[in-house]
C-alpha positions as CSV (number, residue, x, y, z in Angstrom):
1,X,0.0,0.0,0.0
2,X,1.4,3.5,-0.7
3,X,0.3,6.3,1.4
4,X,-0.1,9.6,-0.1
5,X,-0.6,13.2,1.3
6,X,-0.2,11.7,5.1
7,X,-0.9,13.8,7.8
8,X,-0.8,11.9,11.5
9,X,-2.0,14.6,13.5
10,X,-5.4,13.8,12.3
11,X,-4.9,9.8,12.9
12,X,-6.1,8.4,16.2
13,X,-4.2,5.4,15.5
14,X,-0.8,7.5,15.8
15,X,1.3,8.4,19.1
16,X,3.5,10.9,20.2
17,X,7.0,9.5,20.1
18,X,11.0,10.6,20.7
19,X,14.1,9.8,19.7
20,X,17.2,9.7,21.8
21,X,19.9,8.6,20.3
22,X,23.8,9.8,19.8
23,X,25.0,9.5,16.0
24,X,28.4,9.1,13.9
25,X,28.3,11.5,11.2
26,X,29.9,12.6,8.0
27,X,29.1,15.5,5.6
28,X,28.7,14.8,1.9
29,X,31.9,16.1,-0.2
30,X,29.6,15.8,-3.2
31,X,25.6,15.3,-4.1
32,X,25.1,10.9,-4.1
33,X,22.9,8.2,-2.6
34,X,22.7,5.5,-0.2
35,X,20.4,2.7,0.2
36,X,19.4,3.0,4.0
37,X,17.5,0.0,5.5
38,X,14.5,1.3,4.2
39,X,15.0,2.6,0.5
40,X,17.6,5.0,-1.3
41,X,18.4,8.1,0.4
42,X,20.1,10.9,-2.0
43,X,21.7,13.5,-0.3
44,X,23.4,17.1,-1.9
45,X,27.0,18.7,-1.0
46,X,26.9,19.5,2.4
47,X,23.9,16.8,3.5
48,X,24.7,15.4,6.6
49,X,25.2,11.3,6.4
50,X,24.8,9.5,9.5
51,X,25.3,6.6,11.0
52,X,22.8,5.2,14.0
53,X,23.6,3.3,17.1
54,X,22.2,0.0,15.9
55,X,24.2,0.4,12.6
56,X,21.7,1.8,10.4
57,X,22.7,4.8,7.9
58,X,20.4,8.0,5.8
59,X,20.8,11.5,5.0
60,X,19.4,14.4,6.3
61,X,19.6,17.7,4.3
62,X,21.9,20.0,6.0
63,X,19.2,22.9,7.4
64,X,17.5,20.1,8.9
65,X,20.2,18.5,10.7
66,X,21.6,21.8,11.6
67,X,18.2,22.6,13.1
68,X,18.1,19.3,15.2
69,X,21.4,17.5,16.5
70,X,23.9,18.7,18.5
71,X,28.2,17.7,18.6
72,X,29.2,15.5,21.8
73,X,32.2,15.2,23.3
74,X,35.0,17.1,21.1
75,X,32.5,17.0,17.6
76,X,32.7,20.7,16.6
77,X,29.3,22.0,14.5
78,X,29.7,21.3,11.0
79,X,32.3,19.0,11.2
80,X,32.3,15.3,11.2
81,X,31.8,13.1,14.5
82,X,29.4,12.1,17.0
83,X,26.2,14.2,17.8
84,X,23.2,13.6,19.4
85,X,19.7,14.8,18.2
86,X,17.5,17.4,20.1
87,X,14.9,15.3,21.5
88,X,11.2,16.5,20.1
89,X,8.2,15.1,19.7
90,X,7.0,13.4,16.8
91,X,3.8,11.7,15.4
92,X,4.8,8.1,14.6
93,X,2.1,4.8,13.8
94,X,2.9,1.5,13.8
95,X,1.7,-0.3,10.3
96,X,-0.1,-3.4,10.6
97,X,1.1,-4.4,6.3
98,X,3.7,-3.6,4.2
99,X,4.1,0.5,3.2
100,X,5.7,2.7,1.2
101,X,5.5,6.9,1.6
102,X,7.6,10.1,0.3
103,X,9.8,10.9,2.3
104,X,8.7,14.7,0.9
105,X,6.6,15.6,-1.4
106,X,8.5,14.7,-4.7
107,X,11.4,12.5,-2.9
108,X,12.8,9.5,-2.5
109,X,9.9,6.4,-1.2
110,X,10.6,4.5,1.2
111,X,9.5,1.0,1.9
112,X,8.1,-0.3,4.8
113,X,7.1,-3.8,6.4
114,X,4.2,-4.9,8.3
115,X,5.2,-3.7,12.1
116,X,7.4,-1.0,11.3
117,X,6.7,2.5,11.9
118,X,5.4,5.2,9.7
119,X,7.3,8.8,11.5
120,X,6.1,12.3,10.7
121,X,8.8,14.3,11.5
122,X,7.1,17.7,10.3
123,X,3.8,17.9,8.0
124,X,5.1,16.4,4.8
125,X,8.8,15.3,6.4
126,X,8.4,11.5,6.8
127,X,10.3,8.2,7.1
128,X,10.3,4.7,8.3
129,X,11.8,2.8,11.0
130,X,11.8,-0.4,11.0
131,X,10.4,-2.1,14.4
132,X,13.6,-3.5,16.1
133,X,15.6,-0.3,15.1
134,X,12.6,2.0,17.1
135,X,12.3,-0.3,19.8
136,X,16.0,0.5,20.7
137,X,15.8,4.1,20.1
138,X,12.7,5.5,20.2
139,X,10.0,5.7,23.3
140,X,6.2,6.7,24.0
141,X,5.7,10.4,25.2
């Protein structure tokens, strides 16, 4: 099933959720892709590419990683190493059969499976994570 023009604020099926969670990350010399657990990622210069605690890698454009993860330890801002995201709460709803969605409007699909979870991050900003990866990072707010 593809979902199209998703909005969970107006699901009563979804649940406020957070992420906690410190990441390795590199900046993007040049524009490419990666295929994340979930489905190809493309990322421009400058995108941030990181690297999750249980092993699990994806892009996030540069604004929006600027805007929500933070340097630990010695990690300078803008430069690569370990940073942890600002914990916020987001809409998320666990799928009961296989998915796919936009990540935006326009971008790359991802693909779900049954159990995983369906994350809004902003209206129109959305991914996937897949069941064992948000039980180990992600809780109920």
């Amino acid at each position: 099933m593809h979902l199209d023009d998703v909005d969970l604020a107006g699901d009563w099926q979804a649940r406020w959720i957070m992420k906690d969670e410190i990441v390795s990350v590199e900046f993007a010399a040049s524009e490419g892709e990666l295929t994340s657990a979930v489905g190809v990622n493309r990322y421009a210069a400058g995108d941030a590419v990181l690297t999750g605690s249980t092993g699990d890698r994806w892009c996030v454009s540069r604004a929006r990683f600027d805007a929500k993860y933070r340097p630990v330890g010695s990690a300078r801002p803008g430069e690569p190493g370990r940073y942890r995201n600002v914990p916020a709460p987001i809409r998320g709803k666990q799928m009961t059969e296989a998915f796919s969605v936009a990540r935006s409007a326009g971008g790359d699909v991802l693909q779900g499976a049954a159990g995983d979870w369906l994350v809004e991050y902003a209206p129109g900003d959305h991914g996937i994570v897949a069941r064992a990866r948000f039980d180990e990072v992600y809780r109920a707010v």
